[in-house]
N, C-alpha and C positions, 0 to 999 in steps of 0.2 A: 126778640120774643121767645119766651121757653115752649118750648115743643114739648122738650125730654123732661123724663124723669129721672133725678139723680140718688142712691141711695147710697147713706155713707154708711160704714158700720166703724166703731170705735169702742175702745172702752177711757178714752183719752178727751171727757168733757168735760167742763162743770156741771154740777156742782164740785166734784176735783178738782186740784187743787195744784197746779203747775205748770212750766212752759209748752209740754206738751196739749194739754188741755187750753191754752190759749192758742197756739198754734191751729187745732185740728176746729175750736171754736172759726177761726179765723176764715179754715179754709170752707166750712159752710157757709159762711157770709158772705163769700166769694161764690163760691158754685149758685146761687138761689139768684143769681145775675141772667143764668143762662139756662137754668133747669127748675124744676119743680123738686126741692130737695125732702127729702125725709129721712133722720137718724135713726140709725138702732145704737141707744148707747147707755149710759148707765144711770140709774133710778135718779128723776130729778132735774135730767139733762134738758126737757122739754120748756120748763121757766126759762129755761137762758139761752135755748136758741132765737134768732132772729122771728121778725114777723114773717107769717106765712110758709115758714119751716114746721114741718110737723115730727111727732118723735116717738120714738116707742122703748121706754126707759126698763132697763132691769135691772138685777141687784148686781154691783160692781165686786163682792167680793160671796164668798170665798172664787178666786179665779176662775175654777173647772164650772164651778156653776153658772158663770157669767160666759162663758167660750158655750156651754152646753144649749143656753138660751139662747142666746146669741144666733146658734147656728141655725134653731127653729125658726125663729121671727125673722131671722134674714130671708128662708125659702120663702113664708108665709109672704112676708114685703114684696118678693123679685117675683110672687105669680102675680097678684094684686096691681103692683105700679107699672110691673114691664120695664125696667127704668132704662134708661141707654148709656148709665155712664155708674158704675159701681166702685166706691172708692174705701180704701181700709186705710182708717186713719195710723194705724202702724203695721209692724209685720204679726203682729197677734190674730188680726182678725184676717189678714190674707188670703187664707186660705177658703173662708166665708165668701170674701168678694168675688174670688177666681168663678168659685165651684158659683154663685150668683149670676155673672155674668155669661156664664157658658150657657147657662140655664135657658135666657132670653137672647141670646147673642150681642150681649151688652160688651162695652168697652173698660175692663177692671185695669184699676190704679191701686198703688200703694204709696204710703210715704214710710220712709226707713231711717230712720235714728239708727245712731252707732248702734245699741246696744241690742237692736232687732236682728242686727245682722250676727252680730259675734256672739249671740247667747251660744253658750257651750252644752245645752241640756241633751243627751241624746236621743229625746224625743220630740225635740222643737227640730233639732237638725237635722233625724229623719223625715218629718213630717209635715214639719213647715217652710223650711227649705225650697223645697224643688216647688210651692207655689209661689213664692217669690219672685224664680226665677220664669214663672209662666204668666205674669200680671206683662198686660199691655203696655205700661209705663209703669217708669218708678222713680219717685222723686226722693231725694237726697238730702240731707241738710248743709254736705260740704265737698269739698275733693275730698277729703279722706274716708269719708264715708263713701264717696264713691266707688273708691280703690278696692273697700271692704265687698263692697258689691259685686265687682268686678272678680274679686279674686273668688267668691264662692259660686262662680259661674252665671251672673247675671251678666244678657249682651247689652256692652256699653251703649250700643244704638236707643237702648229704650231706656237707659238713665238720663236724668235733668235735676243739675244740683241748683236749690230753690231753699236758700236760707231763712229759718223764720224771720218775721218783721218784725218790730219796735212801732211802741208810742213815743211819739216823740213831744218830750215835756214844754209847754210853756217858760221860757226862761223869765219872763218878765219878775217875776217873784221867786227868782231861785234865792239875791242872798238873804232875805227877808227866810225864807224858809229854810234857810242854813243855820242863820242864827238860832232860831225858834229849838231846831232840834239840839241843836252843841248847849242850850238852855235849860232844854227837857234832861239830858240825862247827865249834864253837869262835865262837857267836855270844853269848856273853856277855850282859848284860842289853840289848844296842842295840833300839833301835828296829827291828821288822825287818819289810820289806814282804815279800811273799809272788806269783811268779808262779805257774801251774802251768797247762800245755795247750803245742800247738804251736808253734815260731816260725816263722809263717808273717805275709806283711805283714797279714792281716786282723786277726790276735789281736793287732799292733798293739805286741810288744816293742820293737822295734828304733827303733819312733816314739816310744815314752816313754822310753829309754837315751837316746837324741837330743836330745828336747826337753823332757820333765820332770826326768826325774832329777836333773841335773847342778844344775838350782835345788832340789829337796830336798831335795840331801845339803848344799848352802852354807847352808841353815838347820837343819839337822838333822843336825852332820855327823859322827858317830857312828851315825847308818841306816844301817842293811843293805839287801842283797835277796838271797831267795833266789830260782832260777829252775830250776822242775821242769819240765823238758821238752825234745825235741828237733826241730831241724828234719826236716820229714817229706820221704820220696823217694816214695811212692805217692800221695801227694794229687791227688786233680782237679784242683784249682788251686795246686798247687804253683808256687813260683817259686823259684828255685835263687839261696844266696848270703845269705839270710836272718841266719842267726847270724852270716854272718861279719859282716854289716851293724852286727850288735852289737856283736860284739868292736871294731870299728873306731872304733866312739864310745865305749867306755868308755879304749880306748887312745888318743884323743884327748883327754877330759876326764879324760886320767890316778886313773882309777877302777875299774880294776880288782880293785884291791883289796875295795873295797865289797861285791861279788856272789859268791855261792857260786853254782855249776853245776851241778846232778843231772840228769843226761840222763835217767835213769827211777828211779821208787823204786814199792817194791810197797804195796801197800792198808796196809797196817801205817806205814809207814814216812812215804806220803803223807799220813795221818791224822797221824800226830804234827806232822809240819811247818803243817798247819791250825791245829792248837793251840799249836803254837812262835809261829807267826806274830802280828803286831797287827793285821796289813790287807790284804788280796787287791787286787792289780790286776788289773784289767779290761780293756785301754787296746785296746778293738776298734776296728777303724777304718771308718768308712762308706765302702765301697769300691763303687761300681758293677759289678751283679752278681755282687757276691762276699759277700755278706750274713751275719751271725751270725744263727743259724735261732732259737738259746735263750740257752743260758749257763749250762752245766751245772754249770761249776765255780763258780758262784757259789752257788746251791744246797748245792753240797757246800761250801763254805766257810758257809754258814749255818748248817746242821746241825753245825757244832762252835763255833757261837759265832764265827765269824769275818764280822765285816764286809766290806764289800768299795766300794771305787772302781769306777766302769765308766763308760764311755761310751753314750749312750744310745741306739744304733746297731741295726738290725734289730732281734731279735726281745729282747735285752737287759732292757727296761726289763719285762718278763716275769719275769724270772731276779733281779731287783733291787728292792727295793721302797723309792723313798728316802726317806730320814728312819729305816725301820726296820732296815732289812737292810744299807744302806750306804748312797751316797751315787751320784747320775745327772747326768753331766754334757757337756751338750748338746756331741756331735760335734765334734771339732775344737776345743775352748775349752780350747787347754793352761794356760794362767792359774789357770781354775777350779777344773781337775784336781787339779793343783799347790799349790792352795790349800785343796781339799778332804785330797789326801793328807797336807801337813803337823799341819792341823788335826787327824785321824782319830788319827796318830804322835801326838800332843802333851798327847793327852785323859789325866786322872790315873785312876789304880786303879779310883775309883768310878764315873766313866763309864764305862770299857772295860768292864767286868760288869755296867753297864747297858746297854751296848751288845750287848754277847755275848747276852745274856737276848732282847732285840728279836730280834736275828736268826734265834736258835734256836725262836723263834715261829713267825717268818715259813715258814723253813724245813721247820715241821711240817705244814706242810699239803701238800708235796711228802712226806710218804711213802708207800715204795711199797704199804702199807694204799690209803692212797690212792687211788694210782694202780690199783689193780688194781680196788676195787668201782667206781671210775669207767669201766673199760676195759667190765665185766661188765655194768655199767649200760647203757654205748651200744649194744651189741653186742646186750642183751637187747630195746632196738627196735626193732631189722633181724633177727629170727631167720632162722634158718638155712632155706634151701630145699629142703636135699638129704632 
C-alpha cells in the first residue's frame, strides 16, 4: 500500500531521447509500486509517465533555465506533497533533492552516471559536489563508477551499483527480421559489423575508421559496417568535427563504400539491425576524465543475441562479459581488437548460435524484472522518513 509520497526531480525524460531518459522513465515505474510518485521534469514528460504518475514539465533547455525552474517547482512540490522519498534522476538536480528532502525530513537519493561524477566544470565541483556526497543513497550504474564516487569522497556505505535494465527481444522472429533489414539497405549476406551510440571521440568511431577498420576489410573484404548514430550538439563533452573525422579516413582508405550511415532509427528499426548485425563494436576510448560510466548498448546487443568487441575502458567490462557476451580488450591494443573483430566475422553458423545463446544469457540478468526488485530491494533498507 503507498503511504508516501515520492518526488523525482530529473531533466532525463521523455519526451528526450536516450538511455538515460529510459533509465530514469524506468525507475518511476518502479517507485509508483510503493509511493505516490510525482516528476518535476522536462516540457512533455507528463504524456509518458506511467498511469497515476503526476508531473510538472518545464523547458528542458537552455540548461540554467531549466536548473532555475527546477529549483522553484521542486520547493513548491516538497511543501504541497510532504513526500518521504526524494530522488534526482542524475547528479544535476542533486542538489534540489538534498535541499527537498531536508526540508520535510524526507529520505534523498541520487543516481550517478560516470559523467555526473567527473564533470570537471569548476562550478559543478564547487557546488554540486559536496551534495552528492550528502544524499542518503546513491545509486551507480557500475564498479567503476563507483570507485569514481568513492574517490570524490562519497561513503561507500551509501553506494549500491544498480545497472540499467534491457528489453529483452522476442527472438521468435529475429531471422525473418534480419533478413528484412540486410534487404532494406542492400547488405547482402556480407559480414556486417554493427555501430550504434554517439560520435563523439570517447565512443571511440572515428579511432577504429582510422586505425582498425582499414586492416579488417583487407582480410575480410566483403565486411560491412553499419553506423546508427549521430554526432551530438548538446553534449557536456562535446567536441565539434567528430564525424567529419570520419568521413575523412574512410575517404582516405577509399572505403566509403563499405559503411552505411543511419543518423537515427526508431526502437523497431534499431532492434532489427541488432539482429541484421554479426558483431557490435565497442571501440570506447580511455580518455582522461571523460570515462564510459556503463555501456548500455552493449546490453542491448546481448539481449538479441549480438556479441560485441569493446574496449575495456571505465565502467565497460561491466556491460561486457568476455568469453560470454563478447570479447574485452585492454585499452589501446588495436592489434587485438582487430584480431578479435576478424575472428568474431569469421566464426561458421554453429558458433555464431552458440554465441548468440552465451550472450542472450548473459544479457538476462539485465532485465528490467530485474532491475526494478533490485531498485525496491535497496530502497526497502533506507525507508522512507517522511
Amino acid at each position: 500500500m503507498r503511504t508516501s509520497a515520492a518526488l523525482v526531480i530529473t531533466r532525463n525524460l521523455p519526451p528526450l531521447i536516450g538511455g538515460m531518459e529510459r533509465l530514469v522513465g524506468h525507475i518511476v515505474d518502479t517507485l509508483r509500486a510503493d509511493y505516490r510518485v510525482h516528476v518535476i521534469g522536462p516540457t512533455g514528460c507528463g504524456r509518458h509517465v506511467p498511469p497515476k504518475v503526476t508531473a510538472t514539465g518545464l523547458p528542458a533547455r537552455p540548461l540554467w533555465w531549466f536548473l532555475a525552474r527546477a529549483q522553484w517547482a521542486t520547493i513548491g512540490r516538497t511543501l504541497q506533497l510532504r513526500p518521504g522519498l526524494v530522488f534526482a534522476g542524475s547528479g544535476l538536480t542533486a542538489p534540489f533533492a538534498w535541499l527537498a528532502a531536508r526540508l520535510v525530513g524526507a529520505h534523498c537519493v541520487v543516481y550517478l552516471h560516470g559523467l555526473d561524477i567527473e564533470a570537471d566544470h569548476p562550478l559543478y565541483r564547487l557546488l554540486w559536489r559536496p551534495f552528492l556526497r550528502r544524499c542518503d543513497r546513491v545509486f551507480v550504474n557500475s564498479r567503476f563508477s563507483r570507485g569514481l564516487a568513492v574517490k570524490i569522497g562519497i561513503d561507500p556505505a551509501r553506494i549500491a551499483i544498480l545497472p540499467p535494465g534491457v528489453e529483452l527481444p522476442d527472438l521468435t522472429d529475429a531471422e525473418t527480421r534480419r533478413r528484412d533489414f540486410r534487404a532494406q539497405h542492400r547488405l547482402d549476406d556480407a559480414p556486417l559489423m554493427l555501430y550504434v551510440g554517439r560520435i563523439t571521440a570517447r565512443k571511440g568511431l572515428a579511432a577504429f575508421v582510422r586505425d582498425i577498420l582499414p586492416a579488417v576489410l583487407a582480410h575480410l573484404p566483403n565486411a560491412k559496417l553499419v553506423v546508427i548514430g549521430d554526432e551530438p550538439t548538446h553534449a557536456l563533452k562535446h567536441r565539434s568535427g567528430e564525424k567529419r573525422r570520419v568521413f575523412e579516413s574512410l575517404q582516405e582508405n577509399r572505403l566509403e563504400s563499405r559503411v552505411r550511415f543511419l543518423d537515427h532509427a526508431d526502437d523497431p528499426e534499431l532492434s532489427a539491425a541488432y539482429f541484421a548485425a554479426d558483431l557490435l563494436l565497442f571501440p570506447v576510448q580511455d580518455l582522461p576524465g571523460d570515462h564510459e560510466g556503463f555501456g548500455m548498448v552493449a546490453i542491448e546487443a546481448a539481449a538479441h543475441g549480438l556479441p560485441t568487441v569493446a574496449f575495456a575502458a571505465g565502467g565497460v567490462p561491466d556491460a561486457v562479459a568476455d568469453g560470454q557476451s563478447g570479447r574485452l580488450i585492454a585499452p589501446g591494443d588495436n592489434r587485438a581488437f582487430t584480431e578479435a573483430v576478424i575472428d568474431c566475422l569469421s566464426r561458421d553458423d554453429a558458433e555464431k548460435r552458440l554465441a548468440a545463446r552465451h550472450a542472450r544469457q548473459f544479457a538476462e540478468d539485465f532485465s528490467w524484472t530485474h532491475f526494478n526488485d533490485r531498485l525496491r530491494t535497496a530502497l526497502a533498507k533506507h525507508p522512507h522518513q517522511g
